[in-house]
TORNULO-292414 format. One line per field, with one value per residue: residue number from 0; chain; x, y, z of N, C-alpha, C in turn. Coordinates in Angstrom, 1 decimal. Layout:
nr <- NUM, ...
kette <- A, ...
n.east <- X, ...
n.north <- Y, ...
n.up <- Z, ...
ca.east <- X, ...
ca.north <- Y, ...
ca.up <- Z, ...
c.east <- X, ...
c.north <- Y, ...
c.up <- Z, ...
***
This chain:
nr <- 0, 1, 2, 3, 4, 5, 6, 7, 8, 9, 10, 11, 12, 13, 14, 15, 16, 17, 18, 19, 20, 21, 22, 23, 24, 25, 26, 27, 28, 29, 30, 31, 32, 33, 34, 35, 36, 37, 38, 39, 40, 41, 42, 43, 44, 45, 46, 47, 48, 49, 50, 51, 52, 53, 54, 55, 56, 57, 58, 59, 60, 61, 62, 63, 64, 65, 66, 67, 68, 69, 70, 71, 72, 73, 74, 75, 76, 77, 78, 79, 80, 81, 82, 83, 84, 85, 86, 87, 88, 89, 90, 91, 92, 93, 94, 95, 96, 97, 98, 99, 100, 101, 102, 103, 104, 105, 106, 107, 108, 109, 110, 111, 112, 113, 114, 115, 116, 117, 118, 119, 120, 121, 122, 123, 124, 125, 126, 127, 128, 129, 130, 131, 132, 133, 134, 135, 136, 137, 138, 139, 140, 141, 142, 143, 144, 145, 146, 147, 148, 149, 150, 151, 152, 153, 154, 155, 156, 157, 158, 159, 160, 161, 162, 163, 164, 165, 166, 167, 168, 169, 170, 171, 172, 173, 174, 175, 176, 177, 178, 179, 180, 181, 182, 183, 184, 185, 186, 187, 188, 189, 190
kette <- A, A, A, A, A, A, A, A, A, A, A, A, A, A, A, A, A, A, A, A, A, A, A, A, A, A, A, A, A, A, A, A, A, A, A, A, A, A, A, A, A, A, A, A, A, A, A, A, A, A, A, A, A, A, A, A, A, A, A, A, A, A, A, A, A, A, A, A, A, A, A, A, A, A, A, A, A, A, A, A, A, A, A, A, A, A, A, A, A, A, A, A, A, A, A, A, A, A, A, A, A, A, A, A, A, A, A, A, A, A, A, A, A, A, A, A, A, A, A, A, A, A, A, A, A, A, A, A, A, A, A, A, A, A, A, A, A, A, A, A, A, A, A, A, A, A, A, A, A, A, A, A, A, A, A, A, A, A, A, A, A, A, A, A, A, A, A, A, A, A, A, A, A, A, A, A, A, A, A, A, A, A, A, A, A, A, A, A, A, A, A
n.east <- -6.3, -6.8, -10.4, -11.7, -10.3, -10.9, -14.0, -13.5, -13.0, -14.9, -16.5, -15.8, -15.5, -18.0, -19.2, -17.7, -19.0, -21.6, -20.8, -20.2, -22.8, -24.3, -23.0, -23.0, -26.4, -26.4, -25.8, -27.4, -28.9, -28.9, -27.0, -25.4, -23.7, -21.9, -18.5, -17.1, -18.5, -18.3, -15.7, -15.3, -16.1, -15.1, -12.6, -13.4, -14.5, -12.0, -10.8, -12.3, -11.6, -9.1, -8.7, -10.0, -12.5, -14.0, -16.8, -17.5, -17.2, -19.4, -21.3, -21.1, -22.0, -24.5, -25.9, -25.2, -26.5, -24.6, -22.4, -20.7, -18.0, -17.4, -16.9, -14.2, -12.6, -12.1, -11.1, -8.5, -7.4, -6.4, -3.3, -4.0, -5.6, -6.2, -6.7, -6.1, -5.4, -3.5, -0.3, 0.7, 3.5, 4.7, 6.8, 9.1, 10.8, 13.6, 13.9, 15.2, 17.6, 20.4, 20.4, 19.5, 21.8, 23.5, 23.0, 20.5, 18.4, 19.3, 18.6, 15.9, 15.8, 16.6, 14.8, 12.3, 13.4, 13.0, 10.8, 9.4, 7.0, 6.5, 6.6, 4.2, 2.5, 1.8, 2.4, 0.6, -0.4, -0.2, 1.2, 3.5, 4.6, 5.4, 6.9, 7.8, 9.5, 10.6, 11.9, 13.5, 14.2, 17.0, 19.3, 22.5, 22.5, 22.6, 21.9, 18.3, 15.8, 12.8, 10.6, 7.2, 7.7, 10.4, 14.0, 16.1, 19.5, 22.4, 22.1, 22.3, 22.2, 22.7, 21.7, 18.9, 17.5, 18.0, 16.3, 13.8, 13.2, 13.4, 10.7, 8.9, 9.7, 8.4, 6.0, 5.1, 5.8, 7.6, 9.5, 11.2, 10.6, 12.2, 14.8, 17.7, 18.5, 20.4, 22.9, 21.7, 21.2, 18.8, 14.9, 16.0, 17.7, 20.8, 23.7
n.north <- 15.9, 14.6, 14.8, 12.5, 10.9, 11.3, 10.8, 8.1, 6.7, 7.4, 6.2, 3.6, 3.3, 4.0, 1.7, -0.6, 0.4, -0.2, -3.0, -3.6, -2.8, -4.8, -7.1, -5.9, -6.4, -8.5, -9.9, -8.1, -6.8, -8.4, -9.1, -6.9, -5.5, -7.6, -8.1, -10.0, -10.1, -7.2, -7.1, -9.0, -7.3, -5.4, -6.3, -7.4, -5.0, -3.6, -5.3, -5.1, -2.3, -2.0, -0.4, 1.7, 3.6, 6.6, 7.0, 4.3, 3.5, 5.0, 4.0, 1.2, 2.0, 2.9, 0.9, -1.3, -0.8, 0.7, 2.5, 4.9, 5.9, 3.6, 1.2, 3.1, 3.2, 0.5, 0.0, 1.9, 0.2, -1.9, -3.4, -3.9, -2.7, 0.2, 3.3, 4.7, 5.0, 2.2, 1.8, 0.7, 0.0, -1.1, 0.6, -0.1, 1.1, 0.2, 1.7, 0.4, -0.4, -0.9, -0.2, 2.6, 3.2, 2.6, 4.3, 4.5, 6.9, 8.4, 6.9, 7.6, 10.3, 10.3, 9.0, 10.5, 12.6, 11.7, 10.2, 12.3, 12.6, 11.5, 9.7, 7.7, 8.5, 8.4, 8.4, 10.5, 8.8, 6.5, 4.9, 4.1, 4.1, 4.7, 3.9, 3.3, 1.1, -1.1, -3.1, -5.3, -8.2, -8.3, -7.4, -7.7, -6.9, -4.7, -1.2, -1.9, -2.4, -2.4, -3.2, -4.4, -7.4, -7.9, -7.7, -5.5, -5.0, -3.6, -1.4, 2.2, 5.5, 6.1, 3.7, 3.8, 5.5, 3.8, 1.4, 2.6, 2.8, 0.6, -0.9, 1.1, 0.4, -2.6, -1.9, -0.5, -2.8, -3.3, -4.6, -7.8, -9.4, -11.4, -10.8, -9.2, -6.6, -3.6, -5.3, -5.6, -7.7, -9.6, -11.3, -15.1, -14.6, -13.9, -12.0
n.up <- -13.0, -16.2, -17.9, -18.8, -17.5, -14.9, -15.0, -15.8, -13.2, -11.6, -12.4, -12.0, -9.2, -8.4, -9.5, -7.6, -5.3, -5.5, -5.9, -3.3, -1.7, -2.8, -1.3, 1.3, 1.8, 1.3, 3.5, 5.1, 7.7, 10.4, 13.2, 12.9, 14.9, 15.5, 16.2, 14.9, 12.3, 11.4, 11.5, 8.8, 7.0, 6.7, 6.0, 3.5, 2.3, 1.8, 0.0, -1.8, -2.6, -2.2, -0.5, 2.2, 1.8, 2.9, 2.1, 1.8, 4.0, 5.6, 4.0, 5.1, 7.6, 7.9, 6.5, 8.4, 10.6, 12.8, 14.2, 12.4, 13.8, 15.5, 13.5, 12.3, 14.1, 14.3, 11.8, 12.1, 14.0, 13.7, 12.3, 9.3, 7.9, 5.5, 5.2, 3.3, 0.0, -1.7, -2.8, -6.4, -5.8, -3.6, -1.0, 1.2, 3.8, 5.8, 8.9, 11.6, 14.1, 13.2, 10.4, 10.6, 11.0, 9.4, 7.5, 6.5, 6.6, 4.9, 2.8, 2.5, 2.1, -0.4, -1.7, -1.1, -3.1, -5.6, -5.8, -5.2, -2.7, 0.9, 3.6, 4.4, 2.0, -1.3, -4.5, -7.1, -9.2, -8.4, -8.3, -6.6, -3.0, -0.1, 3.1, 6.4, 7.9, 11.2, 11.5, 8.6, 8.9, 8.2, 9.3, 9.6, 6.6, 6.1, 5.0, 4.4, 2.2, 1.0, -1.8, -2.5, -2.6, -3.1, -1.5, -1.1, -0.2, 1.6, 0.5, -0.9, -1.8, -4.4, -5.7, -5.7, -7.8, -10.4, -9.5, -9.4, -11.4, -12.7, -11.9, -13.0, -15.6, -15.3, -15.3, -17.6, -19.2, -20.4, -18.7, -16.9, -14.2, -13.4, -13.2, -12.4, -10.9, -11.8, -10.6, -7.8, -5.0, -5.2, -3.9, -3.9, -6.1, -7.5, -6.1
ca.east <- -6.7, -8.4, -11.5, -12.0, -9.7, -12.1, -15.1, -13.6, -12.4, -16.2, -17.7, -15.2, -16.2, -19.7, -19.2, -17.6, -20.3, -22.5, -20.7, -20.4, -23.7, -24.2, -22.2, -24.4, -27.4, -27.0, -25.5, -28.5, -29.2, -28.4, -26.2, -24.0, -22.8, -21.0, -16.9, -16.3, -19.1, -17.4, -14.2, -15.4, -17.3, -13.8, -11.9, -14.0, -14.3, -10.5, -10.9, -12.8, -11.7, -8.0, -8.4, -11.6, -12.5, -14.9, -18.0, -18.5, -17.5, -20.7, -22.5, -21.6, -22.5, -25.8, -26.8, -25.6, -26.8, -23.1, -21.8, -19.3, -16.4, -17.2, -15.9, -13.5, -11.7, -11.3, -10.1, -7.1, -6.7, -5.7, -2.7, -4.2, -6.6, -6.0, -7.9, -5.4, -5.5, -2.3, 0.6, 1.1, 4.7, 4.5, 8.5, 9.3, 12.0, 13.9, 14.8, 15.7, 19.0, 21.3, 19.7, 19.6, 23.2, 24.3, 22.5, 19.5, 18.0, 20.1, 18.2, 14.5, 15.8, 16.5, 13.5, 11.3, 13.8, 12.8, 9.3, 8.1, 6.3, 7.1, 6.3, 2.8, 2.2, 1.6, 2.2, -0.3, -0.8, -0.8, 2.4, 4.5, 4.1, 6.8, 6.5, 8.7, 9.5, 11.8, 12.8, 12.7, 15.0, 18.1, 20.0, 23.6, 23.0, 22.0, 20.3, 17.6, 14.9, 11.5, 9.5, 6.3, 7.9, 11.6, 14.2, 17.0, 20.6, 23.6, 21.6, 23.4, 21.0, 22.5, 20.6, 17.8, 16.7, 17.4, 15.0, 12.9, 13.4, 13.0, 9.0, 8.4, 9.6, 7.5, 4.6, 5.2, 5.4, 9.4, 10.8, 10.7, 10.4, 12.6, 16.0, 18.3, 18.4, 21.8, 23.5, 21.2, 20.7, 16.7, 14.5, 15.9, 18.7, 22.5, 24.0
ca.north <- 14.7, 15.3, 14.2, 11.3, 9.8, 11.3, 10.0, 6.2, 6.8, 7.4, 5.2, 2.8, 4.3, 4.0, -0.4, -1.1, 0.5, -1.3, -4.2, -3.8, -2.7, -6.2, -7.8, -6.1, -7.1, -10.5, -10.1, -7.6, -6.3, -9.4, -9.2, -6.2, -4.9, -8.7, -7.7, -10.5, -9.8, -6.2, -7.7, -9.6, -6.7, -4.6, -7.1, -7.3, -3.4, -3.5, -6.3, -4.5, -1.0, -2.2, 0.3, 1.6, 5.0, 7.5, 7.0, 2.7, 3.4, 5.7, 2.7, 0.2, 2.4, 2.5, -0.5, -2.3, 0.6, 0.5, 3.9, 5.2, 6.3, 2.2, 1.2, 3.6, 2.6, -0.9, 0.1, 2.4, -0.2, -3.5, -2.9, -4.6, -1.9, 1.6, 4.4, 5.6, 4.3, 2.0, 1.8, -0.7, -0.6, 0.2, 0.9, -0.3, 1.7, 0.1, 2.5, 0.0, 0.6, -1.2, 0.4, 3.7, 3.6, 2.3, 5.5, 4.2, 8.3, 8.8, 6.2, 8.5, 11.7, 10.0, 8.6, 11.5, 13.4, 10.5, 10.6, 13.7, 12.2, 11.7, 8.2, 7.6, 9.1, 7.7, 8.6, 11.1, 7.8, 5.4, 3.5, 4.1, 4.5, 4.8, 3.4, 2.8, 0.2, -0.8, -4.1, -6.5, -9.1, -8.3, -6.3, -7.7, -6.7, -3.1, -0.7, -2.7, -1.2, -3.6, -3.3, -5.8, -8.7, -8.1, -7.0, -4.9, -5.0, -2.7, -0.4, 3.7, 6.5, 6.3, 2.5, 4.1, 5.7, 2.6, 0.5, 3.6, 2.8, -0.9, -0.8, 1.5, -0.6, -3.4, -0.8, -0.6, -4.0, -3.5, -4.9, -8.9, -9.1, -12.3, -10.1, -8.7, -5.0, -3.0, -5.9, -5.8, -8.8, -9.9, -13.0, -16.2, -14.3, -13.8, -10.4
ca.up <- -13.7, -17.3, -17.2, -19.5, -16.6, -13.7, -15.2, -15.3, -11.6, -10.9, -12.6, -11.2, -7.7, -8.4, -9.5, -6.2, -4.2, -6.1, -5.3, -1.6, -1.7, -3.0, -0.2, 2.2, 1.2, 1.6, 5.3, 6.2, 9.6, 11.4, 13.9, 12.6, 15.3, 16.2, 15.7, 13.6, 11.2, 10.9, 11.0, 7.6, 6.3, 6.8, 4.6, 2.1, 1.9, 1.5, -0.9, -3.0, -2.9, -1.8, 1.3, 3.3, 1.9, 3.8, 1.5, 1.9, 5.6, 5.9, 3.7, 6.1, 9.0, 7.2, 6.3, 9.2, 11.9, 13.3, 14.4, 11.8, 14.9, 15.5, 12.2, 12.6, 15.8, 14.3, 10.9, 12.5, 15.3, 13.0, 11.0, 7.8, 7.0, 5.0, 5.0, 1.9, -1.3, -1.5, -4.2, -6.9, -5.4, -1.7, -0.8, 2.9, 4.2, 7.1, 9.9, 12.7, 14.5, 12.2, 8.9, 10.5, 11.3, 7.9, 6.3, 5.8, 6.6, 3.2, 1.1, 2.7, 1.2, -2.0, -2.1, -1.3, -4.2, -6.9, -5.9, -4.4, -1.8, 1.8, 3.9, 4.0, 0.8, -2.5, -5.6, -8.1, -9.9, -7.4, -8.8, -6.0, -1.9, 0.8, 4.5, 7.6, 9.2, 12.0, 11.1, 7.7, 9.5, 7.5, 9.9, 8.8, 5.2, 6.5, 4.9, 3.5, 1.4, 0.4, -2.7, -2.3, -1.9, -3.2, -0.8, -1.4, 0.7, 1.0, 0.2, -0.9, -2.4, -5.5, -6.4, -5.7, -9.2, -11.3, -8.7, -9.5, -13.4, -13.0, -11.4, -14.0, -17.0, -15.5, -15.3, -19.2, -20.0, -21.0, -17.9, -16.3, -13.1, -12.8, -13.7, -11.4, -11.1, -11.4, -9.8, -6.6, -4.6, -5.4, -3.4, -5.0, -7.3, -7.4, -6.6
c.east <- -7.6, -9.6, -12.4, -11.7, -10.6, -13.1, -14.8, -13.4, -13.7, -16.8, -17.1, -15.5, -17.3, -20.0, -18.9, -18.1, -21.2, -22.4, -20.5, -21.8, -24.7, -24.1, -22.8, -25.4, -27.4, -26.0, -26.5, -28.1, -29.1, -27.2, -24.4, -23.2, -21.9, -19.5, -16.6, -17.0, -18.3, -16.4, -14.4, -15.9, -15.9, -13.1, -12.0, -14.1, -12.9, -10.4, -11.3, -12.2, -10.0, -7.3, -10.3, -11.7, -13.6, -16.4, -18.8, -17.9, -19.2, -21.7, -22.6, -22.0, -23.9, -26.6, -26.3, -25.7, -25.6, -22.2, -20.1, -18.0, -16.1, -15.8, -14.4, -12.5, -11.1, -10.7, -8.7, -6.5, -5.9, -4.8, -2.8, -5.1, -5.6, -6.7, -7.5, -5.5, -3.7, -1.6, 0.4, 2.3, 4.6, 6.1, 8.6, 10.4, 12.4, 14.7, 14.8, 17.2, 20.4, 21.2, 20.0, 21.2, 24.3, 23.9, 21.4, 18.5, 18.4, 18.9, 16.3, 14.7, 15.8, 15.4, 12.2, 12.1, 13.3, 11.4, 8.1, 7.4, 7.1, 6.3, 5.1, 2.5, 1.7, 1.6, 0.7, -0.7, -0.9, 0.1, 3.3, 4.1, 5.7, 5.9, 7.5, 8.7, 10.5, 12.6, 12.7, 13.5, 16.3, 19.4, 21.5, 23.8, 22.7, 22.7, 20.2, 16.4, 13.6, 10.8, 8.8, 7.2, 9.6, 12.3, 15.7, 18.1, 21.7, 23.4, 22.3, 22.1, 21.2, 22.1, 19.4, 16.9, 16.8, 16.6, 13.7, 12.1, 12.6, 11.1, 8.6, 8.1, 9.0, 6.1, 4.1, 5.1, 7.0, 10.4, 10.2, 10.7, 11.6, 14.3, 16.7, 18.5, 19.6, 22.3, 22.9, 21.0, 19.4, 16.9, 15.0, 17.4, 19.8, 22.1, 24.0
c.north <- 15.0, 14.3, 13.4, 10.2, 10.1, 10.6, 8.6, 6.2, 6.9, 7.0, 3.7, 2.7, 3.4, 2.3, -0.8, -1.0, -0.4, -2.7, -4.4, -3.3, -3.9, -7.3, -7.2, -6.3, -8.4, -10.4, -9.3, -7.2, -7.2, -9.6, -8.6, -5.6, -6.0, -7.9, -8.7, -10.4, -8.3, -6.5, -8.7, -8.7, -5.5, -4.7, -7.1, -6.5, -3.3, -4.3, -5.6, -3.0, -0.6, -1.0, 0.7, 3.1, 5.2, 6.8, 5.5, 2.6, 3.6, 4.0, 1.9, 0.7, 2.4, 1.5, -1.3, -1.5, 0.0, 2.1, 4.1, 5.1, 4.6, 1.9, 1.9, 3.2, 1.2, -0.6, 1.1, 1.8, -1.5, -2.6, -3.1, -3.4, -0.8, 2.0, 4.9, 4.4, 3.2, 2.2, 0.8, -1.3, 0.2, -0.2, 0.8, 0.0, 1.4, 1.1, 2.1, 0.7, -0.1, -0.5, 1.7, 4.0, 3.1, 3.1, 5.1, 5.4, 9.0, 8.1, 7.0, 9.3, 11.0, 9.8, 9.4, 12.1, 12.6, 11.0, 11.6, 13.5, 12.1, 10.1, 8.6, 8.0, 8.1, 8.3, 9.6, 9.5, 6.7, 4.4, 3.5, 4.8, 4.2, 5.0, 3.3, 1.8, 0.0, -1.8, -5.2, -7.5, -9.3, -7.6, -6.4, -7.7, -5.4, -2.3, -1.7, -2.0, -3.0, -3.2, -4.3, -6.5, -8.7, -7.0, -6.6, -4.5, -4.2, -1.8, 1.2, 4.1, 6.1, 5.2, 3.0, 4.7, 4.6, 1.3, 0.9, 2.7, 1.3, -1.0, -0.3, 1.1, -1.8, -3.2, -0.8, -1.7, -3.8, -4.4, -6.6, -8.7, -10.3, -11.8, -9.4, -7.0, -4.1, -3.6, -6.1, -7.3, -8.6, -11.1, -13.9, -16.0, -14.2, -12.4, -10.2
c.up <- -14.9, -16.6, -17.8, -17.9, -15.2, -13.6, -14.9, -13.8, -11.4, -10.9, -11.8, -9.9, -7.7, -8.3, -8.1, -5.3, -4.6, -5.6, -4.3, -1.1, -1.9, -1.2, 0.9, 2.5, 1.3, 3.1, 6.0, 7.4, 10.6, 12.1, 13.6, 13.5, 16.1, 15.3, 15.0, 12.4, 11.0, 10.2, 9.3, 6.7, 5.8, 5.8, 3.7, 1.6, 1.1, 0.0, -2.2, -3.8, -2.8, -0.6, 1.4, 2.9, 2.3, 3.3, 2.0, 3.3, 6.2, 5.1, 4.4, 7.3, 9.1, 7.6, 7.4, 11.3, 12.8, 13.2, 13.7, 13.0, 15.1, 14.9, 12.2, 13.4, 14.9, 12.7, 11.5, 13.4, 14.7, 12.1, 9.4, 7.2, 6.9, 5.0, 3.7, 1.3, -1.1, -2.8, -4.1, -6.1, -3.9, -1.4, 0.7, 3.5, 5.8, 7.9, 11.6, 12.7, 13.7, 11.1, 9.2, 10.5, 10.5, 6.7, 5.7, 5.6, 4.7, 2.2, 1.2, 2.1, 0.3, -2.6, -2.2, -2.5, -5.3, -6.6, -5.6, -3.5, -0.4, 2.4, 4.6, 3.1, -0.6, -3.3, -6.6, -8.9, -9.5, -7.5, -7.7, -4.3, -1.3, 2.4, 5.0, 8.3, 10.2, 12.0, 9.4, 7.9, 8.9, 7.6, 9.6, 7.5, 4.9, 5.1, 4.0, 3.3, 1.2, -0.5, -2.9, -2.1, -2.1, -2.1, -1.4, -0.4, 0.6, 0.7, -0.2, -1.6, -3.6, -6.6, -6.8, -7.4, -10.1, -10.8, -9.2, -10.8, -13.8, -12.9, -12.7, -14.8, -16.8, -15.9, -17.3, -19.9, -20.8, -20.1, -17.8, -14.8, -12.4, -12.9, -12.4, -11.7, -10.8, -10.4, -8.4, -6.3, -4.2, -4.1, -4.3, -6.2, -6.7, -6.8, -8.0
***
């Protein structure tokens, strides 16, 4: 990373502690180790930092005398928290048993070959994540693929790089987002 781009990343760092440093401060020592004050103090971490990294775990362990492994336990035990940074485009790759058995294993390799990454992963730049899941309710239109909120049907590997292309060119400010993408069936759109 040069290090014009490190520096903003730290100073950026540095503001969101600040401002969860904020946000505890006005909740205090009163009754931190109740689970739904966590449970709100969790959120908000996430909220701010859009996952829970090591450093404002240790702060909330801190400031609200709440044994880090605590914290811990309940951010790996809810599936809404991250400990990883997430993607702008987090990629949800169905491998129930329809999906898997319409090659949906195929559209994983592709997708680690496009992005270099492997599921859990993210992206060097943060534009792109890849996950598993086992169902996104679209089992007769198998494989189905999910970026945020659009889903993708019928799925073959070789869609997969102008999906890639499309994110990108929104990333740029070239693309719409309301457009259909090499003929794919979008939410709301035609094939």
């Amino acid at each position: 990373m040069p290090q014009t781009k490190q520096r903003d990343a730290q100073k950026e760092t540095a503001e969101k502690m600040k401002k969860l440093k904020g946000e505890l401060a006005a909740i205090g020592k009163n009754g931190g180790a109740r689970s739904g004050l966590l449970m709100g103090v969790l959120h908000k971490t996430q909220e701010i930092f859009g996952y829970i990294p090591r450093p404002a775990m240790d702060l909330i362990s801190e400031t609200l005398d709440v044994p880090t492994a605590h914290l811990f336990g309940m951010a790996t035990f809810y599936n809404f928290f991250s400990l990883k940074p997430k993607a702008r485009y987090q990629i949800h790759l169905c491998k129930g048993t329809a999906c898997y058995v319409a090659g949906g294993s195929r559209l994983l390799e592709r997708l680690k070959e496009e992005l270099k990454i492997g599921p859990g992963d993210v992206t060097e730049n943060g534009m792109f994540g890849i996950s598993i899941t086992r169902c996104l309710g679209c089992c007769g239109l198998s494989p189905v693929m999910q970026v945020n909120d659009d889903i993708y049907v019928r799925m073959v590997p070789e869609k997969i790089p102008s999906i890639i292309e499309h994110y990108r060119s929104l990333e740029n400010g070239a693309g719409t987002h309301e457009t259909n993408v090499g003929g794919f069936r979008r939410p709301g759109g035609e094939k």
